[in-house]
C-alpha positions as CSV (number, residue, x, y, z in Angstrom):
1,X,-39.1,11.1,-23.5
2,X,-36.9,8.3,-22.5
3,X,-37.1,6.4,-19.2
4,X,-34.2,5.6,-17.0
5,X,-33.9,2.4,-15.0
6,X,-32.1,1.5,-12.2
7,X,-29.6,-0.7,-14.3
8,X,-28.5,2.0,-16.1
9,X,-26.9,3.4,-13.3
10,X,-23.7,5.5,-13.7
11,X,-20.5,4.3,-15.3
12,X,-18.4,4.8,-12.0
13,X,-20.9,2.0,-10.3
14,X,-20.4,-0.3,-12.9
15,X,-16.4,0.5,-12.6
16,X,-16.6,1.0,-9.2
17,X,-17.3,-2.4,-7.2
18,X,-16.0,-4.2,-4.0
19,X,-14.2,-6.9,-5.9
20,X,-12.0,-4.2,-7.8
21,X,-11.2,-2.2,-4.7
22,X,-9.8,-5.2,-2.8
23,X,-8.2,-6.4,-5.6
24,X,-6.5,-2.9,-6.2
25,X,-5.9,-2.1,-2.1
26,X,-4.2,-5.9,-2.6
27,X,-2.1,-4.9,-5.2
28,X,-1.0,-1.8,-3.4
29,X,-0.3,-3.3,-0.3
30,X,2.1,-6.3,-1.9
31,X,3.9,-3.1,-3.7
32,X,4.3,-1.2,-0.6
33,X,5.9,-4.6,0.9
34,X,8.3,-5.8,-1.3
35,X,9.8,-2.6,-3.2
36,X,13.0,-1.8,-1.8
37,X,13.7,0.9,0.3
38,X,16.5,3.3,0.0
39,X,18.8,5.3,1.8
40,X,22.0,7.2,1.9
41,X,25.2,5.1,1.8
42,X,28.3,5.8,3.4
43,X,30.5,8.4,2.4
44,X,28.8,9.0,-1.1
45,X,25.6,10.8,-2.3
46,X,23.5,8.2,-3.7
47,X,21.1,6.2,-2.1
48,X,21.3,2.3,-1.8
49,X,18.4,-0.3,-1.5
50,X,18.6,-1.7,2.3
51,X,15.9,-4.3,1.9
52,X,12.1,-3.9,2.1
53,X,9.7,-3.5,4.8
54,X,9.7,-7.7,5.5
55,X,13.6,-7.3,5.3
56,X,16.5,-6.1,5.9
57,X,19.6,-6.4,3.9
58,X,22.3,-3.7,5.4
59,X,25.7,-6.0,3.9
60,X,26.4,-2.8,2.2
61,X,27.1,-0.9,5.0
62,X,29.2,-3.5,7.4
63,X,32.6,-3.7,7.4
64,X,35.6,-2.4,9.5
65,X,35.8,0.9,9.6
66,X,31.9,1.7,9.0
67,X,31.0,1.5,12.8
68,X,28.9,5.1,13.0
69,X,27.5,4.0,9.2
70,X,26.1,1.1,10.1
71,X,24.2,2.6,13.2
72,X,23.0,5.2,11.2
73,X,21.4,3.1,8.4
74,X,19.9,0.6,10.5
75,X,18.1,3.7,12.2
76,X,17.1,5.0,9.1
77,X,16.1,1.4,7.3
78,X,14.1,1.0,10.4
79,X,12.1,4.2,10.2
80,X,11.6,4.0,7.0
81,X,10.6,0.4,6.9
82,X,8.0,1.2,9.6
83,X,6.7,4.2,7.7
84,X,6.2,1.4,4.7
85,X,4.1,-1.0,7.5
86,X,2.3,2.0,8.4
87,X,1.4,2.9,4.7
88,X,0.8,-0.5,4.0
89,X,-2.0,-0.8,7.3
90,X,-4.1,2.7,5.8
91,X,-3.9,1.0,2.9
92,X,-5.5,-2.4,4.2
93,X,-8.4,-0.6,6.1
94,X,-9.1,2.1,3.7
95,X,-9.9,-1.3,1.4
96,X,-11.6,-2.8,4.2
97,X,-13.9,0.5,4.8
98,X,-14.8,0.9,1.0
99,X,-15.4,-2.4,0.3
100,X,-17.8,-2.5,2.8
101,X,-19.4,0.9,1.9
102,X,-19.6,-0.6,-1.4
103,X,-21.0,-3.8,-0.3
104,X,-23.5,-2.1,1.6
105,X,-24.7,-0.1,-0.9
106,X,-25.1,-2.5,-3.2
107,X,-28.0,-4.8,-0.6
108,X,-29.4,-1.7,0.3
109,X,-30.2,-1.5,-3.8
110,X,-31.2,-5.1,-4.0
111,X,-33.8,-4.6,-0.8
112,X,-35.6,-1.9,-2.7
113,X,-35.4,-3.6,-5.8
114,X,-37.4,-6.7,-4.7
C-alpha cells in the first residue's frame, strides 16, 4: 500500500506551468512576426520573400514595366501579412487564457492546501 500526495502530482503539471506557456506563446508570436513572407514573383513560378508582417520590402517587384505586378503583390503581401497579425493575436490570447487557467489552478491548490 503506498500513499500518494499531492506533490506527486502528474508529470504534465510539473511540465505544464504558466511561466513555460508564456514563454513558448512569446516565442511563437516573435516567429510569426519576423519570418518572411512569401509570394509569387513576376513572371516566374517561385515564390519571393516580400518582408514580414512589421514590413514590407516589395523592391523586387518595382520597376518599369511591372505596373500590374506590383499591384498584385502589394495586395497579396498585405493579406498575407494581415493573416500573420491575425495568427500572431490567437496566439497572444490563447497564452493569456492558459496562463491564467494555469495560474488559477495553481491558488485554488495552495487554498486547500493550507
Amino acid at each position: 500500500m503506498s500513499t500518494r500526495t499531492e506533490r506527486d502530482g502528474s508529470r504534465l503539471r510539473t511540465w505544464v506551468t504558466a511561466p513555460r506557456v508564456v514563454w513558448v506563446g512569446t516565442v511563437v508570436v516573435v516567429l510569426l512576426l519576423t519570418l518572411p513572407i512569401h509570394i509569387l514573383g513576376p513572371g516566374d513560378h517561385e515564390q519571393k520573400s516580400c518582408g514580414n508582417a512589421l514590413s514590407m520590402d516589395l523592391d523586387y517587384w518595382t520597376g518599369p514595366s511591372d505596373g500590374n505586378y506590383w499591384e498584385k503583390a502589394y495586395r497579396t503581401c498585405n493579406s498575407k501579412r494581415t493573416d500573420r497579425l491575425g495568427q500572431a493575436l490567437g496566439v497572444v490570447s490563447l497564452t493569456v487564457l492558459a496562463a491564467t487557467l494555469l495560474g488559477a489552478g495553481t491558488r485554488r491548490r495552495s487554498v486547500k492546501e493550507s
